[in-house]
C-alpha positions as CSV (number, residue, x, y, z in Angstrom):
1,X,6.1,5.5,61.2
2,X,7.9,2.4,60.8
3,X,10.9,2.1,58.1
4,X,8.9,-0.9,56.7
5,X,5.6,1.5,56.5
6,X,7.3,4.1,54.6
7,X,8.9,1.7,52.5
8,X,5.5,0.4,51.4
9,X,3.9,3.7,51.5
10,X,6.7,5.5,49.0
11,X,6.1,2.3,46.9
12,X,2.5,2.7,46.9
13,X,3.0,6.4,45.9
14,X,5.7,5.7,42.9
15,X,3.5,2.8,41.5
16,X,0.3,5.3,41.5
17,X,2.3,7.9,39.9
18,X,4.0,5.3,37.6
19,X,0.3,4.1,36.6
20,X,-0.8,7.8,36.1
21,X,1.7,8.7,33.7
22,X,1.2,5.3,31.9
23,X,-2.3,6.1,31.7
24,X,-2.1,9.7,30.7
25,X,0.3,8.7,28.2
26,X,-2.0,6.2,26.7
27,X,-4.9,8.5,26.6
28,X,-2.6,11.1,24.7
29,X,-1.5,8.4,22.3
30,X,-5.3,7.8,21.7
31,X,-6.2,11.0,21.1
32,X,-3.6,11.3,19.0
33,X,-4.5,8.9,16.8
34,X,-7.9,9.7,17.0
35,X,-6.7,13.6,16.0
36,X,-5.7,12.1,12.4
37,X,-7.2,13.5,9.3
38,X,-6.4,10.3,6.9
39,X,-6.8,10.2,2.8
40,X,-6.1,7.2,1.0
41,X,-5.3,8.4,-2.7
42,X,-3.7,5.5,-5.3
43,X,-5.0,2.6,-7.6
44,X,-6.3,-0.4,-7.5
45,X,-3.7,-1.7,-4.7
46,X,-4.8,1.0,-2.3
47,X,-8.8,0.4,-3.6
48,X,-9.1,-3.2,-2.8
49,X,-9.4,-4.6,-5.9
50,X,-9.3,-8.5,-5.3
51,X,-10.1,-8.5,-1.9
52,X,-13.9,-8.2,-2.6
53,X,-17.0,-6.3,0.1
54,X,-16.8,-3.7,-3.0
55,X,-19.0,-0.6,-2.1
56,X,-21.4,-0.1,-4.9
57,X,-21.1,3.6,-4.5
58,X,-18.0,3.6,-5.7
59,X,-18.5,1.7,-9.1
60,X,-15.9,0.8,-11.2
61,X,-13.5,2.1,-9.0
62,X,-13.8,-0.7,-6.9
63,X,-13.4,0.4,-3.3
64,X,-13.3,-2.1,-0.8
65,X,-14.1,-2.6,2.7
66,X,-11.6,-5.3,3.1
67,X,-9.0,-2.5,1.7
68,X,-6.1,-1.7,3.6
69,X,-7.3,1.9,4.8
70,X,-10.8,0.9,5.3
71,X,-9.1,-1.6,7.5
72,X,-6.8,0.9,9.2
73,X,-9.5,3.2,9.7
74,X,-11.6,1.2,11.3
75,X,-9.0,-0.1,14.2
76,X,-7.7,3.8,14.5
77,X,-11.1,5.4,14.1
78,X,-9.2,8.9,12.7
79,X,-11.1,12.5,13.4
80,X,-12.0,12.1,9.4
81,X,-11.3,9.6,6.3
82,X,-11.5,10.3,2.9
83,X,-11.0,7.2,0.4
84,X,-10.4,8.2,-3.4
85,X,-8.3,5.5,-4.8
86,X,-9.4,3.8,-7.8
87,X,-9.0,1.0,-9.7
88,X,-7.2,1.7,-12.9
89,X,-5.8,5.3,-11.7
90,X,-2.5,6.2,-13.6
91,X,-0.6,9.3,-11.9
92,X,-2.7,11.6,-14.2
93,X,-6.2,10.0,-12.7
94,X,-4.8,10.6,-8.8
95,X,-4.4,14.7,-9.8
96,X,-7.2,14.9,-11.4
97,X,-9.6,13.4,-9.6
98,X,-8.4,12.5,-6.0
99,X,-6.7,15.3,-4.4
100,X,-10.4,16.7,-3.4
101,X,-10.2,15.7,0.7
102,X,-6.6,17.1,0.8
103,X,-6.2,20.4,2.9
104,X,-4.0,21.6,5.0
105,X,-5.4,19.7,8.2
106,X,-4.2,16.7,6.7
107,X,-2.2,14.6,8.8
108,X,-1.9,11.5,7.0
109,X,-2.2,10.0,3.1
110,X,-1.4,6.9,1.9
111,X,-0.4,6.4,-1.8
112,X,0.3,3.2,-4.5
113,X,0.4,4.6,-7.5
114,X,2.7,3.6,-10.6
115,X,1.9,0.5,-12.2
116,X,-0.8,1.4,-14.3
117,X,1.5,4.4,-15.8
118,X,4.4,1.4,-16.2
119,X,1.8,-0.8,-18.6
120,X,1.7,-3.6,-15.5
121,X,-1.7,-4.8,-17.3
122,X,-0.4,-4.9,-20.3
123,X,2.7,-6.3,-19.4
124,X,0.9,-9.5,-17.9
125,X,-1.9,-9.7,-20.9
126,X,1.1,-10.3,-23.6
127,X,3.1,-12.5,-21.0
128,X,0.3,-14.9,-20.6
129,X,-1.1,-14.4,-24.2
130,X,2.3,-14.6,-26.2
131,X,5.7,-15.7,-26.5
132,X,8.6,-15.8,-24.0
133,X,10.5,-13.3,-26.3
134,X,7.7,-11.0,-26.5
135,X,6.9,-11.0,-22.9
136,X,10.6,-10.5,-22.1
137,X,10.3,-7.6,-24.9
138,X,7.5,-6.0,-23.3
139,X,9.3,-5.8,-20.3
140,X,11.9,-4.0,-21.4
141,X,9.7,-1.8,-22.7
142,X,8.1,-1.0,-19.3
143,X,11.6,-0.9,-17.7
144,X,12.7,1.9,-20.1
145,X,9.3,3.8,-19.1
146,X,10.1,3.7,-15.7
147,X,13.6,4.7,-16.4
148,X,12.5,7.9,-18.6
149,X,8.9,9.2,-17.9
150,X,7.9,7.6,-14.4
151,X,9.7,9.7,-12.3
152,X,8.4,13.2,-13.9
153,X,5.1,11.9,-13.4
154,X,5.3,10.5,-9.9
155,X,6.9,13.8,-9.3
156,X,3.6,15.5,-10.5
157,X,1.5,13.6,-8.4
158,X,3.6,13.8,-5.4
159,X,4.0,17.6,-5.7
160,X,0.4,18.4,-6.3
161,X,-0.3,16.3,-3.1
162,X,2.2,18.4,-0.9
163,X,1.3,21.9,-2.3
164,X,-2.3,20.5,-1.2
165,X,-1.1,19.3,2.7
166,X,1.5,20.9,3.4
167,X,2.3,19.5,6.8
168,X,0.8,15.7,6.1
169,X,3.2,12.3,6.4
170,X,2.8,11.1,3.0
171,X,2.9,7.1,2.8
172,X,4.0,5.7,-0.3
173,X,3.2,1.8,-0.6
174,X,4.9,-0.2,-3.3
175,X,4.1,-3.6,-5.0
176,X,4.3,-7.5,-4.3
177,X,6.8,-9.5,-6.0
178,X,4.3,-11.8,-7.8
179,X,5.6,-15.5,-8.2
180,X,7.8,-17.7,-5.6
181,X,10.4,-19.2,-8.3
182,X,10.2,-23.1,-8.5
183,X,6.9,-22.9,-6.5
184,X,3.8,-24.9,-6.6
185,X,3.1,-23.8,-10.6
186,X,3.9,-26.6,-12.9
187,X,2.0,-24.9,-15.5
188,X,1.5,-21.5,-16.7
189,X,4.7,-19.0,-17.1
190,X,8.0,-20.1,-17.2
191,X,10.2,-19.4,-14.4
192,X,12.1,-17.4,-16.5
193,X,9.5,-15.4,-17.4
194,X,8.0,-15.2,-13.6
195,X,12.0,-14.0,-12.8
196,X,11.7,-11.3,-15.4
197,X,8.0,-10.0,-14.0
198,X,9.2,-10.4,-9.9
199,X,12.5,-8.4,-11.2
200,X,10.5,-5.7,-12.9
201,X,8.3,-5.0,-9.9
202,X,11.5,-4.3,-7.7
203,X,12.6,-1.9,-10.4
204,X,9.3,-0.1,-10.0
205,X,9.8,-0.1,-6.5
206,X,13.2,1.2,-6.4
207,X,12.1,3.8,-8.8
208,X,9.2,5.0,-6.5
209,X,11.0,4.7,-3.5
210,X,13.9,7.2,-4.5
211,X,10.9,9.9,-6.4
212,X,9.3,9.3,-2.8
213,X,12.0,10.2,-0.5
214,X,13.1,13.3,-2.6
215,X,9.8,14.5,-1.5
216,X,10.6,13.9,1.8
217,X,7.4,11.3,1.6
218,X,7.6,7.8,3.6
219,X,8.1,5.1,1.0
220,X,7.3,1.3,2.1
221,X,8.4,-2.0,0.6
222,X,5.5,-4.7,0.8
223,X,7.5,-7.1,-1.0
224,X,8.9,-9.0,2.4
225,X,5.2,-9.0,3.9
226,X,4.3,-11.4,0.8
227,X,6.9,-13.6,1.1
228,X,5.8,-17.1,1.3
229,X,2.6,-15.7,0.0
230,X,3.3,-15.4,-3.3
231,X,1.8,-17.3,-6.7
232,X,3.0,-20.5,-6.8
233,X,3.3,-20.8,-3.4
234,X,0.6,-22.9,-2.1
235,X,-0.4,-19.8,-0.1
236,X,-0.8,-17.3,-1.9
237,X,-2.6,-13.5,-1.0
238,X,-2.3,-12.5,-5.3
239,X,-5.0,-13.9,-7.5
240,X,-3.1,-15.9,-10.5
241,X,-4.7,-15.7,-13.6
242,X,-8.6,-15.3,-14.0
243,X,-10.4,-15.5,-17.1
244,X,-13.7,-15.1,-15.5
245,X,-12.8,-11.7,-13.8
246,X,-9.8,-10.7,-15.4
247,X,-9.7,-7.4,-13.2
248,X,-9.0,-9.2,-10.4
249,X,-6.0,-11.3,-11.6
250,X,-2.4,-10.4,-10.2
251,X,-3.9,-8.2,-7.3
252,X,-4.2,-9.0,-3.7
253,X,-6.8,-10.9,-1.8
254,X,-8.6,-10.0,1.6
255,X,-5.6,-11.5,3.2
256,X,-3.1,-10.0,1.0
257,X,-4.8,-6.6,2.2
258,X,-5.1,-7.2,5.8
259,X,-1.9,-9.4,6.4
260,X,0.3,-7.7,3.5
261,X,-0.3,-4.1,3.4
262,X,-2.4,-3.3,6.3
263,X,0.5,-3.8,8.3
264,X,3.1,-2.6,5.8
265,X,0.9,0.6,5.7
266,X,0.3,0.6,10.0
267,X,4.0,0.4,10.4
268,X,5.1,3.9,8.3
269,X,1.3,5.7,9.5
């Protein structure tokens, strides 16, 4: 055989076992993925609530097909998916009524969870309803929970979900920062008061994060996702204010799901 003929031959048989691998590799990396037993515990975050499609099965929990999970799911099609999280759920709510799916096949949960414990809703009802000084007050007052009995009760929750799947990669999401300072808004809050609220959601975070990683769980910051995409900022994925569905206010849209947390949530998975 010629040296030119071998050449092209031993090239022919590197690139066919080059392309072999790659493909077996691929098809392991599919099944894989595939393999995944996923639950998505939290609140309203991790249900959807804003983004809309709302499966009436649910009720006032308020799960959503345009939800982050239901949006991973669908592109990662797991071996099983359990959805649980609820609109309203404080740490409590996730023990008592979410941990159901959770076994020790679990591979993979997803968790936001927190706000509703801090007092977010009320925190924004007395912003927007009363004075600066009360608003900043109130704050305060959720920054001294968070300080004192959040992390005893995000340690409850996350405990009770690792005694439950033992072996699972726990996902811990965190919140937006809500306003883009000197935005769009020329009426509304005061950029004082949108500083205060942005600065209390990153002490939320923080909080979480640390609880989360003393669990050994995954925590993940979907603060820098929003960016640019924040109230006020001509392009926003929150809601603002709604008096005619006050649930939704302050929470993500369909596009705060899919381009916000979906990929937040794909990049730790």
């Amino acid at each position: 055989m010629k040296m030119s003929r071998l050449v092209a031959f031993s090239s022919s048989l590197l690139l066919g076992a080059v392309l072999a691998l790659t493909g077996a590799v691929t098809a392991n990396a599919a099944t894989s993925v595939q393999a995944v037993d996923y639950v998505a515990l939290g609140d309203s975050y991790s249900s959807g609530v804003g983004s809309g499609s709302y499966d009436s099965a649910s009720g006032d929990c308020k799960r959503s097909t345009k939800a982050y999970p239901k949006l991973w799911a669908a592109a990662n099609s797991p071996s099983s998916f359990a959805f649980t999280a609820c609109s309203g759920a404080r740490t409590g709510d996730v023990k008592a009524g979410q941990l159901g799916p959770l076994n020790s096949s679990t591979d993979l949960v997803s968790i936001s969870v927190g706000g509703n414990d801090a007092g977010f809703a009320d925190v924004m009802t007395t912003c927007v309803t009363q004075s600066e000084a009360a608003c900043l007050s109130r704050i305060a007052t959720a920054r001294s929970y968070v300080d004192t009995t959040l992390p005893g009760n995000l340690d409850s929750v996350y405990s009770a979900i690792r005694a439950k799947a033992s072996s699972a990669r726990v996902v811990v999401l965190g919140y937006p920062r809500f306003y883009k300072i000197g935005g769009s808004c020329v009426v509304g809050l005061s950029d004082k008061v949108r500083a205060a609220i942005n600065d209390a959601s990153g002490y939320l975070n923080a909080a979480t994060a640390k609880r989360a990683a003393n669990h050994g769980f995954t925590f993940t910051d979907v603060a820098g996702k929003f960016t640019g995409h924040e109230i006020c900022s001509g392009d926003a994925w929150l809601h603002s204010l709604n008096w005619l569905n006050i649930g939704e206010s302050y929470h993500p849209t369909a596009a705060g799901q899919s381009g916000g947390y979906l990929p937040a949530f794909a990049s730790a998975a």
